[in-house]
Every structure is written in structure tokens, then in C-alpha cells.
MOPAC internal coordinates of N, CA, C and O (Angstrom, degrees):
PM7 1SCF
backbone

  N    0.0000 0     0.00 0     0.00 0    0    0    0
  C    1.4524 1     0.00 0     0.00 0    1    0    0
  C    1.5224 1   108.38 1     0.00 0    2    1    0
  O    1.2310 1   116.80 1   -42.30 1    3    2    1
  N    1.5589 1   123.70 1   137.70 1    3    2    1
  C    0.9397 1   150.43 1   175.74 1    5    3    2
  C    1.5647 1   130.88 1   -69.97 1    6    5    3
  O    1.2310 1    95.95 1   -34.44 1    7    6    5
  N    1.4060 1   159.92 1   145.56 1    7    6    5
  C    1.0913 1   142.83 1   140.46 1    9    7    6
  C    0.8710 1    98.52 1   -75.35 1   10    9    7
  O    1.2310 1   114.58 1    -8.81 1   11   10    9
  N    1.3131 1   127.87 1   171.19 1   11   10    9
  C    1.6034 1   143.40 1  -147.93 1   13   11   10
  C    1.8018 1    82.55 1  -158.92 1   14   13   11
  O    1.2310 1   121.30 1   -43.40 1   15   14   13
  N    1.5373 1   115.13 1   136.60 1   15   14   13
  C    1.0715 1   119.23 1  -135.84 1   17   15   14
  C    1.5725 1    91.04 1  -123.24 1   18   17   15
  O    1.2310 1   100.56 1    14.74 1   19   18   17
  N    1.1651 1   152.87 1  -165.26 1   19   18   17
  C    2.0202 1   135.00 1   171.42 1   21   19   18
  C    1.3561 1   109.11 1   -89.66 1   22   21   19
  O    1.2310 1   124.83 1   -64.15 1   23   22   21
  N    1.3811 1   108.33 1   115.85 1   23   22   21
  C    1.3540 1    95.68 1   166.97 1   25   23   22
  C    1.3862 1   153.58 1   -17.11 1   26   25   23
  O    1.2310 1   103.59 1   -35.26 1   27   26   25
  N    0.9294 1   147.81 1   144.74 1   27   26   25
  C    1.7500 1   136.20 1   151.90 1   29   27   26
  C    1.1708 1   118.65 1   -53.03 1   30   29   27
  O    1.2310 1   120.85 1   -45.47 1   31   30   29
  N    1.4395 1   115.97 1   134.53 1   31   30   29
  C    1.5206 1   102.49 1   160.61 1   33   31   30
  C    1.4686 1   135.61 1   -93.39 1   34   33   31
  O    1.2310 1   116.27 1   -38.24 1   35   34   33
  N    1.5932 1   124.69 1   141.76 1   35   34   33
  C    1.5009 1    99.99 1  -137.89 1   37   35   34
  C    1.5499 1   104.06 1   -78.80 1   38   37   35
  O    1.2310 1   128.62 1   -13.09 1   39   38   37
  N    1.4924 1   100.99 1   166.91 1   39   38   37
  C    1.3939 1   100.75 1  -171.60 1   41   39   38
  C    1.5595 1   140.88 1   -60.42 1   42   41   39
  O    1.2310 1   104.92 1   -56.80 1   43   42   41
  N    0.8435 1   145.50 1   123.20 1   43   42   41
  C    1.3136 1   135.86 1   170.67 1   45   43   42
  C    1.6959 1   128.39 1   -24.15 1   46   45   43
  O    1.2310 1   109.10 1   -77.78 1   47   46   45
  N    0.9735 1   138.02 1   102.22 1   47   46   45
  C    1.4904 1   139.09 1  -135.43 1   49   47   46
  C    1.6082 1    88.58 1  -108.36 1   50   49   47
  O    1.2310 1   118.78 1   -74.03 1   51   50   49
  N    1.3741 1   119.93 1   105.97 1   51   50   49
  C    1.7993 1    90.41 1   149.70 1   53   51   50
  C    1.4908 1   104.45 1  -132.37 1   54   53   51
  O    1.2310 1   124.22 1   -46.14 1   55   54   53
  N    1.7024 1   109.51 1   133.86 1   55   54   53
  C    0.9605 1   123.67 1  -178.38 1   57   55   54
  C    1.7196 1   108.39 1   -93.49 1   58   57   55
  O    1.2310 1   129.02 1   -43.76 1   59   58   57
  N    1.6120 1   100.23 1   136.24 1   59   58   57
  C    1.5144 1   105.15 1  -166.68 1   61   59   58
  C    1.5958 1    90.74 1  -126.92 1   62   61   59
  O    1.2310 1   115.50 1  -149.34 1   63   62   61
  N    1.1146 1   126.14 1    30.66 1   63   62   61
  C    1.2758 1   127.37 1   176.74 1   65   63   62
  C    1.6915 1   129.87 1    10.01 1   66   65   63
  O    1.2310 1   115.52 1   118.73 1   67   66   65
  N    0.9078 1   126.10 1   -61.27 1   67   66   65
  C    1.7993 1   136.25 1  -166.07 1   69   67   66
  C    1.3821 1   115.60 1  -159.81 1   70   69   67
  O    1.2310 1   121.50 1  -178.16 1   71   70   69
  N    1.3420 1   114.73 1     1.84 1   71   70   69
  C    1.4149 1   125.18 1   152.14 1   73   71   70
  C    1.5477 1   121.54 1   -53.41 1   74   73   71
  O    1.2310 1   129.33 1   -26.60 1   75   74   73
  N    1.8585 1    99.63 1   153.40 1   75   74   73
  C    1.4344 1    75.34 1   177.90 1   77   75   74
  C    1.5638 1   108.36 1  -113.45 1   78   77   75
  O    1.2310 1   117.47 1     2.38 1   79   78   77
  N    1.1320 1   122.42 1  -177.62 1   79   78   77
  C    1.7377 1   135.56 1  -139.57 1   81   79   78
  C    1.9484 1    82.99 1   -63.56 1   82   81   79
  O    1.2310 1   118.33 1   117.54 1   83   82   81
  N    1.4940 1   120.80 1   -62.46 1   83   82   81
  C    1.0287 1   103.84 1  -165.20 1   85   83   82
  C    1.6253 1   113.74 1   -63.33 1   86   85   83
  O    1.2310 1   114.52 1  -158.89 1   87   86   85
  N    1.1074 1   127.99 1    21.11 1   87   86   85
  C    1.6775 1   115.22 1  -175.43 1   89   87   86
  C    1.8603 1    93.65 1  -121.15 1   90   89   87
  O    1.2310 1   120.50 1   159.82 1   91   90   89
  N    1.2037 1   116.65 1   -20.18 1   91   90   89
  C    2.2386 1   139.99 1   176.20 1   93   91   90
  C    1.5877 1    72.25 1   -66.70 1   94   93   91
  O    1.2310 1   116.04 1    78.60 1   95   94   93
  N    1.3510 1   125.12 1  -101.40 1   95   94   93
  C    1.3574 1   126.41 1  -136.09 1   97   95   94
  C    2.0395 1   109.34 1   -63.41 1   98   97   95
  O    1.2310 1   131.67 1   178.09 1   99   98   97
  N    1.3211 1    95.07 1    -1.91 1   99   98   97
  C    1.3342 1    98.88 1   170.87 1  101   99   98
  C    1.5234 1    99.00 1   -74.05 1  102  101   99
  O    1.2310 1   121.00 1   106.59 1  103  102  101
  N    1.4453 1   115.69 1   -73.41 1  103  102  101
  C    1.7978 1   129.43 1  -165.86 1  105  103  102
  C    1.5521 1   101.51 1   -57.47 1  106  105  103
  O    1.2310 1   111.82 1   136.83 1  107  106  105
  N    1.5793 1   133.02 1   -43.17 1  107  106  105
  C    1.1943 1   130.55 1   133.98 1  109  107  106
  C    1.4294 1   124.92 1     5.14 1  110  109  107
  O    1.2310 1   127.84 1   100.51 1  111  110  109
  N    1.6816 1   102.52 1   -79.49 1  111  110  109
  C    1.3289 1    95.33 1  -159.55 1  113  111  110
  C    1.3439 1   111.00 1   -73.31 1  114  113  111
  O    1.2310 1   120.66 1   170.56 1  115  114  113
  N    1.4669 1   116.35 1    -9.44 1  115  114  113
  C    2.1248 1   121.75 1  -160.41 1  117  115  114
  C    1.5895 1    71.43 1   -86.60 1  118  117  115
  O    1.2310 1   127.31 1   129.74 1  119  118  117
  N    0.9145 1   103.55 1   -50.26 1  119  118  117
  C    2.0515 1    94.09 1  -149.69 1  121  119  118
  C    1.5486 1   100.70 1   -57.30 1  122  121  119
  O    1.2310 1   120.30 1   134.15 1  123  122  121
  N    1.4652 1   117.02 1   -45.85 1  123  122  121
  C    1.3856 1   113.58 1  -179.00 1  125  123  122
  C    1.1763 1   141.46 1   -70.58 1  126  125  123
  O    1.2310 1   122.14 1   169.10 1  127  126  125
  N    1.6134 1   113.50 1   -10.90 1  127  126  125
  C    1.3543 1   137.75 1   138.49 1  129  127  126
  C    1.0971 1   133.18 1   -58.73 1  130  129  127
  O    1.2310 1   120.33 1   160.67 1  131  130  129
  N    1.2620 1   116.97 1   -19.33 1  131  130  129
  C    2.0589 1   110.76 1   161.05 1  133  131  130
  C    1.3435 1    97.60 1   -95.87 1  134  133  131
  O    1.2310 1   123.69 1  -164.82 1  135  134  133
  N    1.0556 1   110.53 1    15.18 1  135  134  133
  C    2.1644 1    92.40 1  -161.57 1  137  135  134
  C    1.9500 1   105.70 1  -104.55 1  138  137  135
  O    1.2310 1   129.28 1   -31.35 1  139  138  137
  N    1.1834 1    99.72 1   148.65 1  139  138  137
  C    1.4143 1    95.38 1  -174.03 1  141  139  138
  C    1.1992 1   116.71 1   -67.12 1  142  141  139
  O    1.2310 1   114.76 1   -24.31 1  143  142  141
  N    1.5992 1   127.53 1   155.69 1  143  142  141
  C    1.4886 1   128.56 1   161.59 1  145  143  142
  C    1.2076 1   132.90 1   -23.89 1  146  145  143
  O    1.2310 1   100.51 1   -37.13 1  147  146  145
  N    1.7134 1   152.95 1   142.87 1  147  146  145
  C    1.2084 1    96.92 1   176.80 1  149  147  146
  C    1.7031 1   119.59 1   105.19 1  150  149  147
  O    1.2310 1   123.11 1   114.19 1  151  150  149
  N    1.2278 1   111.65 1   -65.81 1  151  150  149
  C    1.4638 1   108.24 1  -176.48 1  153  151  150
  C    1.2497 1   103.50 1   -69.07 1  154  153  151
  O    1.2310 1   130.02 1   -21.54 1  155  154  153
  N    1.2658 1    98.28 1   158.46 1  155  154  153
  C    1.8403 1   137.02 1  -168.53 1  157  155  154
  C    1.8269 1    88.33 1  -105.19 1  158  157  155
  O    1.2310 1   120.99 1   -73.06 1  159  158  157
  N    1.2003 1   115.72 1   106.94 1  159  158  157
  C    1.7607 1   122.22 1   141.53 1  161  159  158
  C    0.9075 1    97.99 1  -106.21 1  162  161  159
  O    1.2310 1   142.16 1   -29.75 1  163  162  161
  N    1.7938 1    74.58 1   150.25 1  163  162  161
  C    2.2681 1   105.21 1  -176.56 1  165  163  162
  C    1.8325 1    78.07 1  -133.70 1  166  165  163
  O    1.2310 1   125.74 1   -69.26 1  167  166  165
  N    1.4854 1   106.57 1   110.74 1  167  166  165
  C    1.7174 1   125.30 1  -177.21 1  169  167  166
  C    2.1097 1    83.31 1  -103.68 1  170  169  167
  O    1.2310 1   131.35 1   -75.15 1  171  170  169
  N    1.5946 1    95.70 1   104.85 1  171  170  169
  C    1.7996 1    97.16 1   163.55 1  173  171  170
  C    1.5882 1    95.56 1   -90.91 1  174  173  171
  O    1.2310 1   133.98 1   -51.28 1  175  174  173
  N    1.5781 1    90.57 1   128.72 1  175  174  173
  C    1.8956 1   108.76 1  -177.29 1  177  175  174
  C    1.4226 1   111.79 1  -142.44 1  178  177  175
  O    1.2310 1   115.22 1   -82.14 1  179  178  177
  N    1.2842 1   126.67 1    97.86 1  179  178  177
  C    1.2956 1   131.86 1   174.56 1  181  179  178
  C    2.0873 1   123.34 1   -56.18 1  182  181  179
  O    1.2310 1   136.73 1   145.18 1  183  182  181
  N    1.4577 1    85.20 1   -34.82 1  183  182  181
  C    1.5794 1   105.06 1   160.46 1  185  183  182
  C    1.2817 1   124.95 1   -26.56 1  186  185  183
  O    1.2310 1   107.18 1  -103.85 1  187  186  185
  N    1.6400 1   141.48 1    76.15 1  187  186  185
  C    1.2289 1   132.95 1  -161.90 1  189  187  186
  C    1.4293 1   108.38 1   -63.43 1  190  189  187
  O    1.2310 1   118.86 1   174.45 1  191  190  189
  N    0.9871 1   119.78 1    -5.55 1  191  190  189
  C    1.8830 1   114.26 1   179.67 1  193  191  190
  C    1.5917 1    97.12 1   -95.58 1  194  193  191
  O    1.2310 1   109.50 1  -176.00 1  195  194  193
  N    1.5252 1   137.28 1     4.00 1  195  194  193
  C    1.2224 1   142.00 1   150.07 1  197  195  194
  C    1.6192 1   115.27 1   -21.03 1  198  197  195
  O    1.2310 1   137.10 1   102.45 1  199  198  197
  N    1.6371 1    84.49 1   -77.55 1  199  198  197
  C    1.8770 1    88.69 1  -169.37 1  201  199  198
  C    1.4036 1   109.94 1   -65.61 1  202  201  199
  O    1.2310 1   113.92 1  -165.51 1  203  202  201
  N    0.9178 1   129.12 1    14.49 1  203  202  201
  C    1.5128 1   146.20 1   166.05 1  205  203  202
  C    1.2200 1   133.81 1  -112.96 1  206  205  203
  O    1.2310 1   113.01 1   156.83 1  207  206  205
  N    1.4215 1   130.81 1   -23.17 1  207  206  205
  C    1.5838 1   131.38 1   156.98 1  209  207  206
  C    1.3765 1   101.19 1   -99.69 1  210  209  207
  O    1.2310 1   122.23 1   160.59 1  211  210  209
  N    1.3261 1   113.34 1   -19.41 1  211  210  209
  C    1.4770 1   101.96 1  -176.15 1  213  211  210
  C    2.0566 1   115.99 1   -55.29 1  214  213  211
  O    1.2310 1   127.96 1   131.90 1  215  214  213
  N    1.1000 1   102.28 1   -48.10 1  215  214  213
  C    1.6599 1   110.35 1  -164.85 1  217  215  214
  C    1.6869 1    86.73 1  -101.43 1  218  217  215
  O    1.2310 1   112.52 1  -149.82 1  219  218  217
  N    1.4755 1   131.73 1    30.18 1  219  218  217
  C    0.8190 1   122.26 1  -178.22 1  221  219  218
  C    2.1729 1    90.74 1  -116.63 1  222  221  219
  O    1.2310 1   133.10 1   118.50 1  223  222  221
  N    0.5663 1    92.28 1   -61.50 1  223  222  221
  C    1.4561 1   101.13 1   167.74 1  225  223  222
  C    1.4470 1   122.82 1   -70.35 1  226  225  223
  O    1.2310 1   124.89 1   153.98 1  227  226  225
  N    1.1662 1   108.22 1   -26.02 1  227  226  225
  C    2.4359 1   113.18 1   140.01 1  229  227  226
  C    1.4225 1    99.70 1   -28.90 1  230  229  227
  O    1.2310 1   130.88 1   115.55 1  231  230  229
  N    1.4207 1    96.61 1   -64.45 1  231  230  229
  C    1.2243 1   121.36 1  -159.58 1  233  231  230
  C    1.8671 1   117.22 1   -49.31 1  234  233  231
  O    1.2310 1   138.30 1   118.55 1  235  234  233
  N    1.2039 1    82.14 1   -61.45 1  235  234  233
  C    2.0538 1   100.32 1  -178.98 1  237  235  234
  C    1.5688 1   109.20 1   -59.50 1  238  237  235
  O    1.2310 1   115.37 1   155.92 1  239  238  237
  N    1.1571 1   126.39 1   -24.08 1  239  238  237
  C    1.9534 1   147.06 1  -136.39 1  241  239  238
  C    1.4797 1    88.06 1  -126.31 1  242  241  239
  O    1.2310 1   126.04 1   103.59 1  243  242  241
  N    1.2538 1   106.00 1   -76.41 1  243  242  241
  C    1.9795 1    98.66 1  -168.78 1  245  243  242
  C    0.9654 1    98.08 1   134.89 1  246  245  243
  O    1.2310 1   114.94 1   150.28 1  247  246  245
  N    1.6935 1   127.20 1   -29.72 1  247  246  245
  C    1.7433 1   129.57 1  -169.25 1  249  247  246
  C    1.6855 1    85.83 1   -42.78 1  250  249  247
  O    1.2310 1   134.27 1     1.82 1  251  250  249
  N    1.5856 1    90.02 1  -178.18 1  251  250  249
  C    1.8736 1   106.48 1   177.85 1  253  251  250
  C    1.5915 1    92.00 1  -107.40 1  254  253  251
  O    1.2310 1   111.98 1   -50.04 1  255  254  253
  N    1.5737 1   132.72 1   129.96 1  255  254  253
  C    1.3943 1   113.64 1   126.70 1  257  255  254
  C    0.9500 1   143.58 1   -75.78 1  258  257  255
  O    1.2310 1   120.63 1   -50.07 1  259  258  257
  N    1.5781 1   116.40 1   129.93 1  259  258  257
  C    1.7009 1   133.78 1  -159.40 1  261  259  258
  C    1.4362 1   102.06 1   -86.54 1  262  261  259
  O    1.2310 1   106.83 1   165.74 1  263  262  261
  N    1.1095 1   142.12 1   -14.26 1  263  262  261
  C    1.6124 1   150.72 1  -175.96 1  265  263  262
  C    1.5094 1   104.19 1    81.03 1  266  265  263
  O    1.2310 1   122.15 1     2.11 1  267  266  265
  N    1.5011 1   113.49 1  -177.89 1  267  266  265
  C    1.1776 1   119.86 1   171.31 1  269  267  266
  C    1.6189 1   118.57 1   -45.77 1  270  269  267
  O    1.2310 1   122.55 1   -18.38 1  271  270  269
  N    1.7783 1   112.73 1   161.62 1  271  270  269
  C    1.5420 1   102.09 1  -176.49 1  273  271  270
  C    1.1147 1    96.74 1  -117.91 1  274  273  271
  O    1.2310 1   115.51 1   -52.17 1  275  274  273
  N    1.8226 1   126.13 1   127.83 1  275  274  273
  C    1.2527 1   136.47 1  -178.75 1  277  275  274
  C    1.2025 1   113.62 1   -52.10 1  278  277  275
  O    1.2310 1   109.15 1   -19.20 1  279  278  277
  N    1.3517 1   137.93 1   160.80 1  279  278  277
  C    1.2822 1   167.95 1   148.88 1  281  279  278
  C    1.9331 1   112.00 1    51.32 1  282  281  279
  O    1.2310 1   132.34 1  -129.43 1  283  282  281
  N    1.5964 1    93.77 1    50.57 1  283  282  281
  C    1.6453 1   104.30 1   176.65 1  285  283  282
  C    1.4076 1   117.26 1   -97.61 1  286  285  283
  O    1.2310 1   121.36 1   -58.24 1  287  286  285
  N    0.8241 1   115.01 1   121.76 1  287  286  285
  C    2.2540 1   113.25 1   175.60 1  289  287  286
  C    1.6372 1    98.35 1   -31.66 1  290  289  287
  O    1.2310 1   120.05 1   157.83 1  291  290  289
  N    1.5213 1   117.51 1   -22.17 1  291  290  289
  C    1.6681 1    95.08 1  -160.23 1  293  291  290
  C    1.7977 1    93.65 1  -152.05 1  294  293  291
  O    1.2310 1   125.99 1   -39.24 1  295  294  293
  N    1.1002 1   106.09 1   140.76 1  295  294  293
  C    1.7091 1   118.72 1  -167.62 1  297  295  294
  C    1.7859 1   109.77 1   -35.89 1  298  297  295
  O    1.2310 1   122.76 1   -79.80 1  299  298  297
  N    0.9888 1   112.33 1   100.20 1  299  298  297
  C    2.1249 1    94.01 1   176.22 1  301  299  298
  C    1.4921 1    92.64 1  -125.09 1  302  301  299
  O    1.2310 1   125.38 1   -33.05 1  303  302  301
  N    1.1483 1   107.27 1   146.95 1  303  302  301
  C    1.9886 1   142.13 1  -175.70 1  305  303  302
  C    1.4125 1    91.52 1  -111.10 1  306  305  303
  O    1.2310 1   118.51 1   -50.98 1  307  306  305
  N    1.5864 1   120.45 1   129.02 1  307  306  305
  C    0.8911 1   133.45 1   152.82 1  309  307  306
  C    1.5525 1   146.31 1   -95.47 1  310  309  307
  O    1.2310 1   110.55 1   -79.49 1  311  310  309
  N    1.5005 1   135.36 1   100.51 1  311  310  309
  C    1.5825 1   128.15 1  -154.77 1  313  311  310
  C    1.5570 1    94.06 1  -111.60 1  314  313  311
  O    1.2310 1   127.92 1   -12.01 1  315  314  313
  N    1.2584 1   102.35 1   167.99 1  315  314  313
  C    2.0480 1   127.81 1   159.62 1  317  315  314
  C    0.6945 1   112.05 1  -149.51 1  318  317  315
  O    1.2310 1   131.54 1   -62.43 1  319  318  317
  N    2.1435 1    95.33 1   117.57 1  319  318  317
  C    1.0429 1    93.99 1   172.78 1  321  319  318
  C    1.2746 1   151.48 1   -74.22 1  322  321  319
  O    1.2310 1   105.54 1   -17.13 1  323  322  321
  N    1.5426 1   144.41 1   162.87 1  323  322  321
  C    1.0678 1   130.55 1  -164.35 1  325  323  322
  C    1.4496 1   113.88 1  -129.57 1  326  325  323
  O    1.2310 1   121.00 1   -35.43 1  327  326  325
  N    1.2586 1   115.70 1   144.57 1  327  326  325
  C    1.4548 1   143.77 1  -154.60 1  329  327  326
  C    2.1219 1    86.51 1   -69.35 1  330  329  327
  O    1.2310 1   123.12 1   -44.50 1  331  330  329
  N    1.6757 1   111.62 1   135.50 1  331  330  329
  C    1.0659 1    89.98 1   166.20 1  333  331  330
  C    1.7026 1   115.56 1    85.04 1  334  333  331
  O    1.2310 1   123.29 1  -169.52 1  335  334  333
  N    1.1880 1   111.29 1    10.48 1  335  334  333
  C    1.2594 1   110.12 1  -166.05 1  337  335  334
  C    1.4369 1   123.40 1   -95.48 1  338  337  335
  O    1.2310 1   122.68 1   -75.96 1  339  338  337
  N    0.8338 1   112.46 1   104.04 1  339  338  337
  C    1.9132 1   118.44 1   178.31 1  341  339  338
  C    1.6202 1   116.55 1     6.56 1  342  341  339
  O    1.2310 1   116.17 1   -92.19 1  343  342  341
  N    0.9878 1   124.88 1    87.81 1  343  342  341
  C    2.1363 1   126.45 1   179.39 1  345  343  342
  C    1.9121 1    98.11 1   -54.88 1  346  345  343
  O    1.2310 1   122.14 1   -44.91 1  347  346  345
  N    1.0879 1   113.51 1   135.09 1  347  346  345
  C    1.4671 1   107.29 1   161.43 1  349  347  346
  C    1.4035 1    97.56 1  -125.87 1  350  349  347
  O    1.2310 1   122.27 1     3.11 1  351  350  349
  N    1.8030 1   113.27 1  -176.89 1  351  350  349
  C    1.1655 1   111.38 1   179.67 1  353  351  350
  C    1.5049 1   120.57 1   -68.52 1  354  353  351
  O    1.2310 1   115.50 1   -35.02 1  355  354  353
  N    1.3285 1   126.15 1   144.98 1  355  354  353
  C    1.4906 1   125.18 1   143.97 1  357  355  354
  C    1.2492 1   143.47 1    -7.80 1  358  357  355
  O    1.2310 1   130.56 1   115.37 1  359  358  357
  N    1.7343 1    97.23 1   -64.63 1  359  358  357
  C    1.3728 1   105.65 1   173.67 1  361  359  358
  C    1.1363 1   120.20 1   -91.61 1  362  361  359
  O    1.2310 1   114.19 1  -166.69 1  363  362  361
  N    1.4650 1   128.60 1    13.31 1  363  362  361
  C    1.5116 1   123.12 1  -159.25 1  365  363  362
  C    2.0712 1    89.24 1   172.50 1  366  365  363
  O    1.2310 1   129.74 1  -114.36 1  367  366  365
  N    1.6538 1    98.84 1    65.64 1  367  366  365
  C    1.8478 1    93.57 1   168.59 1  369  367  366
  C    1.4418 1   117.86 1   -62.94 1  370  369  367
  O    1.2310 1   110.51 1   168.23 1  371  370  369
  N    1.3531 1   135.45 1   -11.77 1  371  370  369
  C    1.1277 1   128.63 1   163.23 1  373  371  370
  C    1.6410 1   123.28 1   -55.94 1  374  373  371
  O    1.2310 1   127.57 1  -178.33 1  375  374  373
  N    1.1571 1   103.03 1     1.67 1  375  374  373
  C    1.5602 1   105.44 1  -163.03 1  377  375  374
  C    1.9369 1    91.20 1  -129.10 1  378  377  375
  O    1.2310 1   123.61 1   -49.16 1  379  378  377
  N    0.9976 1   110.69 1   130.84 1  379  378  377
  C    1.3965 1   129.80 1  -178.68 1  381  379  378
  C    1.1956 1   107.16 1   -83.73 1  382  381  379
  O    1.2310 1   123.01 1   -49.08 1  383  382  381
  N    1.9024 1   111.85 1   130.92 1  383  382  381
  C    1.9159 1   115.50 1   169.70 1  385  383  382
  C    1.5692 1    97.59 1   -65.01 1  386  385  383
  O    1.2310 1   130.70 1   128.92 1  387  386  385
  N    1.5644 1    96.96 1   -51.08 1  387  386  385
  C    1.9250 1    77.19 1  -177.75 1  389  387  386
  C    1.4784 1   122.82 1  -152.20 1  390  389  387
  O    1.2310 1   140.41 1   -51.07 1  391  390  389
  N    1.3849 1    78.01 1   128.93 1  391  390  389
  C    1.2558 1   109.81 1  -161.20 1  393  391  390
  C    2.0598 1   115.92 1   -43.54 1  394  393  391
  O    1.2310 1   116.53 1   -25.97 1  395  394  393
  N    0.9140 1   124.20 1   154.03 1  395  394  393
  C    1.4115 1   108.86 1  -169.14 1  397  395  394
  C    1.5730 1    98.58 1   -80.12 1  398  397  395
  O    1.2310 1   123.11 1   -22.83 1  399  398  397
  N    1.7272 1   111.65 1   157.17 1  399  398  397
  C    1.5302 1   108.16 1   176.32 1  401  399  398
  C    1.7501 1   108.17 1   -59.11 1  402  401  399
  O    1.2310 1   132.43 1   -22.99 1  403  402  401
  N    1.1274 1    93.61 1   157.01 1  403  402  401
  C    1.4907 1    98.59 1   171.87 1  405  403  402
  C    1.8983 1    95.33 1  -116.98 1  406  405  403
  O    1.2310 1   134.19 1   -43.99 1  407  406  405
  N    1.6000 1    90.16 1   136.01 1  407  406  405
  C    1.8204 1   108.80 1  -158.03 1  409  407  406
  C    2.1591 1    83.32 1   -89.54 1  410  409  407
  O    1.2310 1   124.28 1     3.01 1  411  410  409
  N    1.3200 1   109.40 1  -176.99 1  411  410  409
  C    1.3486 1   106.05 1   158.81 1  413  411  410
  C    1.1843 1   120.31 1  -104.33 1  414  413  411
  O    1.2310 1   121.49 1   172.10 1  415  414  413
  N    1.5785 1   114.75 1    -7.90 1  415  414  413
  C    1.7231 1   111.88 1   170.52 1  417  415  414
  C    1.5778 1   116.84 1   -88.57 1  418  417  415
  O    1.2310 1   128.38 1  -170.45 1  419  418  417
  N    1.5181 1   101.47 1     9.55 1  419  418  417
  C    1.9251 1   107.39 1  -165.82 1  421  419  418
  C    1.5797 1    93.63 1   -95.91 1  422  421  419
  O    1.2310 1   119.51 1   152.02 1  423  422  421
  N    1.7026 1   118.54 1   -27.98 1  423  422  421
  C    1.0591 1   138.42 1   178.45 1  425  423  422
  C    1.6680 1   112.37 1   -44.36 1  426  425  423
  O    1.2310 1   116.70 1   -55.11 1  427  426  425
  N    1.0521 1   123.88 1   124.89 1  427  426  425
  C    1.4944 1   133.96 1  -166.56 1  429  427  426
  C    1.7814 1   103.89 1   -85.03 1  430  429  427
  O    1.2310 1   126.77 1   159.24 1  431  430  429
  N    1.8761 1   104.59 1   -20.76 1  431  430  429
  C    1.8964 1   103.32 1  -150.57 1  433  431  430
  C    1.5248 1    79.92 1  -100.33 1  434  433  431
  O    1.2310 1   127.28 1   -16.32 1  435  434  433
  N    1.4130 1   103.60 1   163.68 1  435  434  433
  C    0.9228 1   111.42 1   172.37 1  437  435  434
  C    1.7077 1   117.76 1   -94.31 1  438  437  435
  O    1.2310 1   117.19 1   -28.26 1  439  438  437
  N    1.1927 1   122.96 1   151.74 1  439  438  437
  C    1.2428 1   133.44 1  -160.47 1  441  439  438
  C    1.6400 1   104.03 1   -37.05 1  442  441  439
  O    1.2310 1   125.78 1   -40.24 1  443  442  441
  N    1.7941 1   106.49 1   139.76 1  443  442  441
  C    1.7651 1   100.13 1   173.86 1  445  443  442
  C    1.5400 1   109.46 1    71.84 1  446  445  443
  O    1.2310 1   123.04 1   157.89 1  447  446  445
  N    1.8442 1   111.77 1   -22.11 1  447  446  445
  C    1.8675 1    84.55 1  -172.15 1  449  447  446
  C    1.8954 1   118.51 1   -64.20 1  450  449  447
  O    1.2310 1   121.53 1  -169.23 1  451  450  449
  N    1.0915 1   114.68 1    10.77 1  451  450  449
  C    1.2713 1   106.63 1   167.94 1  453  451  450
  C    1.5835 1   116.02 1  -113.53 1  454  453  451
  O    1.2310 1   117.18 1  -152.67 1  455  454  453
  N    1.0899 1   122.98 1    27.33 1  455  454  453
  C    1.2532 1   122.79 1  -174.29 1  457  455  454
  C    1.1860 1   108.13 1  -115.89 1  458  457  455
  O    1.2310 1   117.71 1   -35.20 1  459  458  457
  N    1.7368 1   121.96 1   144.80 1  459  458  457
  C    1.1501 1   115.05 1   172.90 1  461  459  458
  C    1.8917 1   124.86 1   -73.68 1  462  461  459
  O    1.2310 1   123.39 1   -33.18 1  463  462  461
  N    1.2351 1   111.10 1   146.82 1  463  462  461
  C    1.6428 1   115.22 1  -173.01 1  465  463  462
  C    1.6665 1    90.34 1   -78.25 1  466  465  463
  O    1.2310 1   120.10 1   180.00 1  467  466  465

């Protein structure tokens, strides 16, 4: 016999039905901003450019993408959210409040090329 360990709590569901990906990662981003650290969303998105902005904006944010969610009647992507996670704008979460520092060795120009001689 086993201990049985605390449940999960179940995931955060948001259904984005027949929308398309850029109008999901809009309702996305409000919902995932009140939501605690930690939580598991399952975003159902019929949107075939889904599995593709989806972990693309994981990506930009910091959330985790969880991958597709097995054995649903209808396509759902799974993320967690994460503590600390990148704010983008409102009207446009693809676009970052702030922007990451830029170092001087990340810098591509070479020293002074923007300065006047």
C-alpha cells in the first residue's frame, strides 16, 4: 500500500473556441495575470497557428509550455504559470513592457559605430 500524495488542482480551462490565435493569447494573457503561480492552463484552440504562437509567447513571458493535452474532442495546449513572468502589453501581449537589458558584449556593432566622428 501506497501513500497517496495531494492532489492537483484541476487546471484552469480557457476555452477560445474558433477564435483566432491572436484574439486566445489576448484572453490568455488577462486570465494569466490574475492567476496564481504555478497553475496549469489547458487554452482549447482550434486555431492551427495555436501550436505555434502558443509556446511562442511561453517563450516571450517565461510561463512553461506544457505541449498539447492528450485525449480532448478539441485541440488544448497546455502552460504554467510562472512566478516572475515577463508583463507585456494589454493590447498587443506579443510585445514586451520591458524589454530585456541590452549587455555591450550582446551588441552585434562594433564599438562607437553609432557615434558621431
Amino acid at each position: 500500500m501506497t501513500a497517496a500524495g495531494p492532489a492537483s488542482p484541476a487546471p484552469l480551462v480557457i476555452d477560445g473556441g474558433d477564435r483566432l490565435c491572436a484574439e486566445l493569447i489576448l484572453e490568455l494573457s488577462r486570465r494569466v495575470g490574475r492567476t496564481e503561480p504555478g497553475t496549469v492552463v489547458h487554452l482549447i484552440a482550434t486555431d492551427p497557428a495555436a501550436p505555434l504562437d502558443l509556446p511562442a509567447w511561453c517563450h516571450l513571458t517565461g510561463h512553461t509550455y506544457l505541449g498539447p493535452v492528450p485525449g480532448t474532442p478539441r485541440p488544448a495546449y497546455a502552460l504554467r504559470v510562472s512566478p516572475g513572468a515577463r508583463r507585456t502589453r494589454g493590447d498587443a501581449p506579443w510585445h514586451p513592457l520591458d524589454p530585456p537589458p541590452q549587455h555591450a558584449e550582446d551588441d552585434p556593432r562594433p564599438p562607437n559605430a553609432g557615434d558621431p566622428a
